[in-house]
C-alpha positions as CSV (number, residue, x, y, z in Angstrom):
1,X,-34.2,-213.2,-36.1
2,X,-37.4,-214.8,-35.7
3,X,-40.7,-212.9,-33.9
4,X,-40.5,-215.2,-31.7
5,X,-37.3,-214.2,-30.7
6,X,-38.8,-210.1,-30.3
7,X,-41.7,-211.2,-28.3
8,X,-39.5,-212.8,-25.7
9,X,-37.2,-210.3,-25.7
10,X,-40.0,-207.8,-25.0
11,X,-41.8,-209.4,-22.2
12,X,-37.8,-210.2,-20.9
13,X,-37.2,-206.4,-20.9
14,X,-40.6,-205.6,-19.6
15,X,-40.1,-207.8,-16.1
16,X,-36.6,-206.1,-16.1
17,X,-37.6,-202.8,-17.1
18,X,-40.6,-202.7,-14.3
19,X,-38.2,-204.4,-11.7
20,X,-35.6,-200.9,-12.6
21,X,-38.3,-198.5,-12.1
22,X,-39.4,-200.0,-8.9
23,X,-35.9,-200.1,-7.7
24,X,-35.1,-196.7,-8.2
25,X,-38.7,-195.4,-6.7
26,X,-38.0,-197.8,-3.4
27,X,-34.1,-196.2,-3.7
28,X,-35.8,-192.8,-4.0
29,X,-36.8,-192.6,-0.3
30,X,-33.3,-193.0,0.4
31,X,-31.7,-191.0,-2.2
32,X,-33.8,-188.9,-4.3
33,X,-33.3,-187.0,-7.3
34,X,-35.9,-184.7,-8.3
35,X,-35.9,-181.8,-10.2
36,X,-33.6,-178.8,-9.2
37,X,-35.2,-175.9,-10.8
38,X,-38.3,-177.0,-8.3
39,X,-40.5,-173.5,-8.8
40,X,-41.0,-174.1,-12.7
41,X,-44.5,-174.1,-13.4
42,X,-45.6,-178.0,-14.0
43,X,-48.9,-179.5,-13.3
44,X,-48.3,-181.8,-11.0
45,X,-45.5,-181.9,-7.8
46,X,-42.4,-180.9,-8.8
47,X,-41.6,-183.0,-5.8
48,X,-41.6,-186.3,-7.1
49,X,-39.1,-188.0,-8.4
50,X,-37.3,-188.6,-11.9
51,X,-35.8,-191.7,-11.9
52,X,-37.9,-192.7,-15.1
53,X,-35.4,-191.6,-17.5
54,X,-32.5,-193.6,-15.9
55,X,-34.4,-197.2,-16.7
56,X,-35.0,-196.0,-20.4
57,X,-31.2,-194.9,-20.3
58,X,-30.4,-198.6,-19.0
59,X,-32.8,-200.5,-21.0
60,X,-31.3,-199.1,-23.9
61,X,-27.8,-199.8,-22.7
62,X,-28.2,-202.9,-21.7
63,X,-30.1,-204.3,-25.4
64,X,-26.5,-202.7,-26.9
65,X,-24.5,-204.9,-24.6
66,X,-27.2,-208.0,-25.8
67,X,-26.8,-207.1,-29.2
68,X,-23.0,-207.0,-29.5
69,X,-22.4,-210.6,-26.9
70,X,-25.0,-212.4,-28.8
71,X,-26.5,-211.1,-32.0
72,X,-24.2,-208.9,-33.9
73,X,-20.6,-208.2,-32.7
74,X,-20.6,-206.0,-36.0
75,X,-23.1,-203.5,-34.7
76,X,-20.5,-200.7,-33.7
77,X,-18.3,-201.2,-36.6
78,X,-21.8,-199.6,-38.1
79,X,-21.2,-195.5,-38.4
80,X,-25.4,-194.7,-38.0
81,X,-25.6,-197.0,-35.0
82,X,-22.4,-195.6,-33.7
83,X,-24.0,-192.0,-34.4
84,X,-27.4,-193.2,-32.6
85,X,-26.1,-194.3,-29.8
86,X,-23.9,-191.6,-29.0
87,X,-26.5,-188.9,-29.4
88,X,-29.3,-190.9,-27.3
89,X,-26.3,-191.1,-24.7
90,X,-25.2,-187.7,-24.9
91,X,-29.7,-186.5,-24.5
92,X,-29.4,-188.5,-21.7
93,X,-26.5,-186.7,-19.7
94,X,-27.7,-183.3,-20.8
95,X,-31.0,-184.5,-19.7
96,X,-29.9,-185.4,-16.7
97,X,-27.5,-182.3,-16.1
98,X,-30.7,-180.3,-16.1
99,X,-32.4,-182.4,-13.9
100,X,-29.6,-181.9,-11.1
101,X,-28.1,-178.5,-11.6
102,X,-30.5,-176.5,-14.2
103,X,-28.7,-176.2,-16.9
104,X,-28.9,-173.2,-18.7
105,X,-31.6,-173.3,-21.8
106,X,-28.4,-172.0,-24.3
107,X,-26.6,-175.3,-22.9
108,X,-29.6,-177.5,-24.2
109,X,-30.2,-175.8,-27.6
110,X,-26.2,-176.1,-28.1
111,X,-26.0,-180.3,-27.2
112,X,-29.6,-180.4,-29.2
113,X,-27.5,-178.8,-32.2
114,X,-24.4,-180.9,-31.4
115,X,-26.9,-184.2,-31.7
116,X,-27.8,-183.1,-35.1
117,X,-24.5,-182.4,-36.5
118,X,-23.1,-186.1,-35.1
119,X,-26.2,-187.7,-37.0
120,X,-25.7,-186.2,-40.1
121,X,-21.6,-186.4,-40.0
122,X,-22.6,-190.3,-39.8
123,X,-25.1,-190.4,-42.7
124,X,-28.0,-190.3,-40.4
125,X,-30.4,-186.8,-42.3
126,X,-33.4,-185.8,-43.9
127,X,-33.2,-186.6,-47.2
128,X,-35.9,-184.8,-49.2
129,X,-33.7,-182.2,-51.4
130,X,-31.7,-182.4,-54.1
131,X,-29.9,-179.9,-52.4
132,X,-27.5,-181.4,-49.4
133,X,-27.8,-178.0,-47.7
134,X,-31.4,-178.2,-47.4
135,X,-31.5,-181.6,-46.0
136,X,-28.9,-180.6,-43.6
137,X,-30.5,-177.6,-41.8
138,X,-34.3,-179.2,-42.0
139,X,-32.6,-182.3,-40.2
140,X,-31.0,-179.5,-37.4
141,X,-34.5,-178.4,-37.2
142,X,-36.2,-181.4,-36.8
143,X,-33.9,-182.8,-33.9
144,X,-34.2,-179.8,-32.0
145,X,-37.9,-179.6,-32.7
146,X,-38.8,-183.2,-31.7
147,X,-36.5,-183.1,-28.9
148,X,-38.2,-180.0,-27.4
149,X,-41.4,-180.6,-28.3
150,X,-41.2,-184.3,-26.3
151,X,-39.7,-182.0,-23.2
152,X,-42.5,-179.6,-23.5
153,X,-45.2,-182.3,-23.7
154,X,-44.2,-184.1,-20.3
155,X,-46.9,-181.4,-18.4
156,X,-49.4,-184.1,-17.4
157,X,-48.9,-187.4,-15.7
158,X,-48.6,-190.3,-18.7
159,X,-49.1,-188.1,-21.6
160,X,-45.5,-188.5,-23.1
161,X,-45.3,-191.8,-22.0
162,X,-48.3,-193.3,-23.9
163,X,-47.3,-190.6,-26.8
164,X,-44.0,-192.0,-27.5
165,X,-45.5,-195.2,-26.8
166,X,-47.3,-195.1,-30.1
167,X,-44.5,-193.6,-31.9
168,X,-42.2,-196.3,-31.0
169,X,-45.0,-199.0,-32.3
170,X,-45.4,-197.1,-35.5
171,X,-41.6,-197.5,-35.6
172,X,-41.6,-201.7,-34.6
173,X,-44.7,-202.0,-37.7
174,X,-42.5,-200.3,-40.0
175,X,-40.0,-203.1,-39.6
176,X,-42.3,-205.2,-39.7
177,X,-43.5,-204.5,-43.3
178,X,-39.6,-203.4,-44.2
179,X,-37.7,-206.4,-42.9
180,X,-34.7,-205.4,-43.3
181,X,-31.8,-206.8,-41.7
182,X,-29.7,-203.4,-41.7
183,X,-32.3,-202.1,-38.8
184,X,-32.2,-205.0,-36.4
185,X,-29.9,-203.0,-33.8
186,X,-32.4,-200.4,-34.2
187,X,-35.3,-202.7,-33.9
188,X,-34.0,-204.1,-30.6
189,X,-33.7,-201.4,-28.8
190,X,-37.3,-199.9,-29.7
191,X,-38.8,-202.9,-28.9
192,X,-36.7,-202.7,-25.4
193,X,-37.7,-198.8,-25.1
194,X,-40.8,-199.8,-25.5
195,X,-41.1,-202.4,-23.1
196,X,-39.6,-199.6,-19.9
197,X,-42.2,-197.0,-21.6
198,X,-45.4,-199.5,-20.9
199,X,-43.5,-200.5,-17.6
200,X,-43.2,-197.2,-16.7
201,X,-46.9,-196.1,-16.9
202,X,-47.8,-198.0,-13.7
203,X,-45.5,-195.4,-11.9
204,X,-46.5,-192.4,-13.8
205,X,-50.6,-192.5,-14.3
206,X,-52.2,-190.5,-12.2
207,X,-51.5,-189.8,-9.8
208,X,-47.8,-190.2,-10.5
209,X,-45.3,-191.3,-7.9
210,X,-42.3,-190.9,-10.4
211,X,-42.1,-188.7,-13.4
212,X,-39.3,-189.2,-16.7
213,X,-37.1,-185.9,-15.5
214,X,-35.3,-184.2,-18.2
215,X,-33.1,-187.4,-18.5
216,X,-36.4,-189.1,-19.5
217,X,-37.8,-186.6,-22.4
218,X,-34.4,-186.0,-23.5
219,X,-33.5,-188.9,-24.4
220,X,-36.6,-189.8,-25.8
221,X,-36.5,-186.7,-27.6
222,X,-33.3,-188.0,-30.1
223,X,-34.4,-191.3,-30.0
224,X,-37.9,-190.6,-31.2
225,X,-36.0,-187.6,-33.3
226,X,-33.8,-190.2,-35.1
227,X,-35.4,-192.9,-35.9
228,X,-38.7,-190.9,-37.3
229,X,-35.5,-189.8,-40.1
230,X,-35.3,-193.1,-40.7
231,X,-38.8,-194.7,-40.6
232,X,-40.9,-192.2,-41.6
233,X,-39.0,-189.1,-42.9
234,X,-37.1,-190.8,-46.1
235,X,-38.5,-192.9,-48.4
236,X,-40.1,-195.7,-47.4
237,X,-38.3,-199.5,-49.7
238,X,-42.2,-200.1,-50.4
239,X,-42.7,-196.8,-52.2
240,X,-42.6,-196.7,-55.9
241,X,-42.5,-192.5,-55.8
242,X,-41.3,-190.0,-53.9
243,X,-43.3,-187.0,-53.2
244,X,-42.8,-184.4,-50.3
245,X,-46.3,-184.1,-49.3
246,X,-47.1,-187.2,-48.9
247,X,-43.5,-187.5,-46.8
248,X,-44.7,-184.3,-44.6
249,X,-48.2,-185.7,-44.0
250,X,-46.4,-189.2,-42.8
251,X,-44.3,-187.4,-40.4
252,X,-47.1,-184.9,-39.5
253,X,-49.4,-188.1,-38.4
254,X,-47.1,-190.0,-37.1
255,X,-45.6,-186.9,-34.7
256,X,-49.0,-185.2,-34.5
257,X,-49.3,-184.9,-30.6
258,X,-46.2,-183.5,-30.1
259,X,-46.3,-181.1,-33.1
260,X,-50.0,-179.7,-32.3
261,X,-49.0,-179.1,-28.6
262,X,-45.6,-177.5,-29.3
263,X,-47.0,-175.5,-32.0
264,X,-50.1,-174.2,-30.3
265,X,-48.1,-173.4,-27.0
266,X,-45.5,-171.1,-29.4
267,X,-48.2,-169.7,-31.7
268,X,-50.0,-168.2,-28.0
269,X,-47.2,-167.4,-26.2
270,X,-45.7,-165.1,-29.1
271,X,-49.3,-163.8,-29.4
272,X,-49.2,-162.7,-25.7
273,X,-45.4,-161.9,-26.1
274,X,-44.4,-164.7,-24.0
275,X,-41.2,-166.8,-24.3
276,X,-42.2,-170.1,-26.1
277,X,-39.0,-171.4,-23.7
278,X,-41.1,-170.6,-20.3
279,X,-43.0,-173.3,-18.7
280,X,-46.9,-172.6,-17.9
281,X,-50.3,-174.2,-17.9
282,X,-51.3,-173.6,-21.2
283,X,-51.2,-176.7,-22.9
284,X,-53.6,-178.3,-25.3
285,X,-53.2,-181.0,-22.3
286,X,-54.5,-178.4,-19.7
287,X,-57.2,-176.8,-21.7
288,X,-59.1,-180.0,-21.9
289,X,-58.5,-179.9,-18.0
290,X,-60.2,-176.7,-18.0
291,X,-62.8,-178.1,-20.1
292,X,-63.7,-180.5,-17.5
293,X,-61.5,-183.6,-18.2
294,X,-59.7,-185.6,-15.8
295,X,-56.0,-186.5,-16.2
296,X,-56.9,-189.8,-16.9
297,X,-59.4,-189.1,-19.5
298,X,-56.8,-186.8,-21.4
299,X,-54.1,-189.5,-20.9
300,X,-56.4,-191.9,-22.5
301,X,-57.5,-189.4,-25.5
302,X,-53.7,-188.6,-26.2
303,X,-53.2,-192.2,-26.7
304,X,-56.1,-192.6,-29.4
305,X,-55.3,-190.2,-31.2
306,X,-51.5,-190.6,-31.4
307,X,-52.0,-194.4,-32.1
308,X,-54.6,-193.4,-34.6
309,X,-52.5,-191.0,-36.3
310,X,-49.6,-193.1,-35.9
311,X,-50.8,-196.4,-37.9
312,X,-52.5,-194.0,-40.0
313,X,-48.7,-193.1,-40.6
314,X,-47.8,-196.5,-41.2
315,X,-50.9,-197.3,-43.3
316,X,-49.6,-194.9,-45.6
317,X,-45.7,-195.8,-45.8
318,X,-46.6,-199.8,-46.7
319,X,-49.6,-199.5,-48.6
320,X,-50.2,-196.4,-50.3
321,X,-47.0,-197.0,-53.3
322,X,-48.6,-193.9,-55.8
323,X,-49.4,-191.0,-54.1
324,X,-52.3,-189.0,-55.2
325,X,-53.8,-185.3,-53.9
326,X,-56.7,-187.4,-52.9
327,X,-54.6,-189.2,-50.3
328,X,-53.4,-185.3,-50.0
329,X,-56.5,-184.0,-48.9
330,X,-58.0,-186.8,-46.6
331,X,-54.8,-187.2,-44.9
332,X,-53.2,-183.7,-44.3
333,X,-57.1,-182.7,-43.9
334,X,-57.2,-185.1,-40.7
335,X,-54.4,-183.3,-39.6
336,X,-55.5,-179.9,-40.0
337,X,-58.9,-181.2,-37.7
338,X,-57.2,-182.2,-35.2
339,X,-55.0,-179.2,-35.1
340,X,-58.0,-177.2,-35.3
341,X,-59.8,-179.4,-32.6
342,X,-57.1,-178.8,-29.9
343,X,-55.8,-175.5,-30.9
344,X,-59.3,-173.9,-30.8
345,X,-60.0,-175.2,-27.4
346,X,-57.0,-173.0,-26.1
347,X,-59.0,-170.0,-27.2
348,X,-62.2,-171.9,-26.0
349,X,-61.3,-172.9,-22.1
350,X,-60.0,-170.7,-19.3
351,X,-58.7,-171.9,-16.2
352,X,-60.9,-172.3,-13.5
């Protein structure tokens, strides 16, 4: 397939992705889902509501159908696209369980497990061990991670969307510089996931009239989750090493948003001998609203440092073949600042 063909296709899915989230917010008046655990502790209305999950969730459905009727009527004989799709499918339900009923947080952890298991059953894990074992429970750690950690960073009005926004372009410029046939399904339906994510931020920056929901994060969570295994976690066809630094600092700078919020929120909570697990505003998104930013402003400083940190990411997977402890050092050093950065302005701002 041409990129010609991919730029159609993502301006296609961006009129139809738009005209989905618009549907469901003028269907919203009518019949609304919003969230049913509505006293959790969130930023913004809990009020609102969060239909922005279900247009990912159809986007992605719909690029399937496209793929199999016109492209590839192999694509499901494939056991990882199989696997993918059945794990973004089941995020989505379970997602969407939560939304509606409140699921209990066991129920989540077990169907984030269950995800994890299906990928690597299909082939679809970690692979920076000799030993199988290894591989196997860092790739149970990383789905559950990722997928959490995208959950936990939908406190503010357009920070996850522009977050996994970058991710999923890190993911499309990695094909890019691959090009390799084998990841065309997968290909597809970023570029399509992108396309409702960008569509999608004209009804959730602030102020938001319709958030992602559970559905949203959820299944952006093992979407995001498995395909950074396969983009950025193994071994990139352009590498002539393989070293687990410079694997780690790829997947640190490529994730870094969603790792340096996740892991600042756990470190203080334990600290105060809070439950990591309970929502509250202290976010490194919040801080730097008690440091006197505006929503917008943090939305906007989110997004340039994930998309720096992202092609940073990709910079590294397509151009740096021999790996060095100088690329150690400047690399994981960024990192480490903007860890520092953030997570010292938790200790630095107090609500207001």
């Amino acid at each position: 397939m041409s990129y010609t063909f991919y730029i159609i296709y993502f301006f296609a899915a961006l009129i139809l992705s738009y005209s989905v989230h618009y549907y469901f917010l003028q269907k919203s008046k009518k019949y609304s889902l919003k969230k049913a655990n509505n006293t959790a502790i969130r930023w913004g209305s809990q009020s609102k509501p969060v239909y922005g999950g279900f247009t990912f969730y159809v986007i992605f459905l719909l690029t399937a159908i496209f793929c199999v009727l016109f492209l590839d009527n192999t694509v499901f004989i494939n056991s990882k696209t199989i696997a993918f799709s059945f794990v973004v499918t089941l995020s989505f339900i379970m997602g969407l369980a939560d939304d509606i009923i409140n699921t209990s947080p066991y129920l989540k952890l077990f169907v984030q497990a269950l995800c994890a298991a299906i990928l690597i059953n299909f082939g679809i894990y970690i692979d920076i061990s000799s030993i199988l074992w290894i591989n196997y429970v860092i790739t149970v750690f990383w789905i559950i991670g990722i997928m959490n950690s995208i959950n936990m960073l939908d406190n503010m009005d357009a920070i996850t969307t522009l977050v996994s926004s970058s991710i999923v372009i890190g993911i499309i410029f990695n094909f890019i510089f691959i090009n390799n046939i084998d990841y065309s399904f997968f290909i597809i339906t970023s570029i399509g996931t992108l396309a409702a994510l960008l569509s999608f931020i004209v009804f959730n920056w602030s102020p938001a009239k319709m958030y992602m929901g559970d559905n949203g994060s959820q299944f952006l969570g093992s979407f995001l989750a498995t395909l950074g295994i396969i983009f950025f976690w193994n071994k990139s066809e352009n590498a002539t090493d393989f070293n687990i630094s410079k694997q780690l600092v790829i997947v640190g700078l490529a994730f870094l948003i969603p790792i340096i919020d996740t892991t600042t929120v756990t470190i203080n909570r334990l600290m105060k001998g809070k439950s990591p697990f309970v929502g509250g505003r202290d976010h490194t998104t919040h801080h730097l609203s008690y440091l006197g930013l505006s929503e917008k402003q943090i939305a906007l400083t989110y997004l340039f440092l994930s998309l720096i940190s992202v092609f940073l990411s990709v910079y590294i997977i397509n151009f740096v073949a021999v790996w060095s402890n100088k690329f150690l050092f400047l690399f994981g050093g960024y990192c480490l600042l903007i860890f520092t950065l953030l997570y010292a302005n938790t200790k630095y701002s107090k609500p207001k």
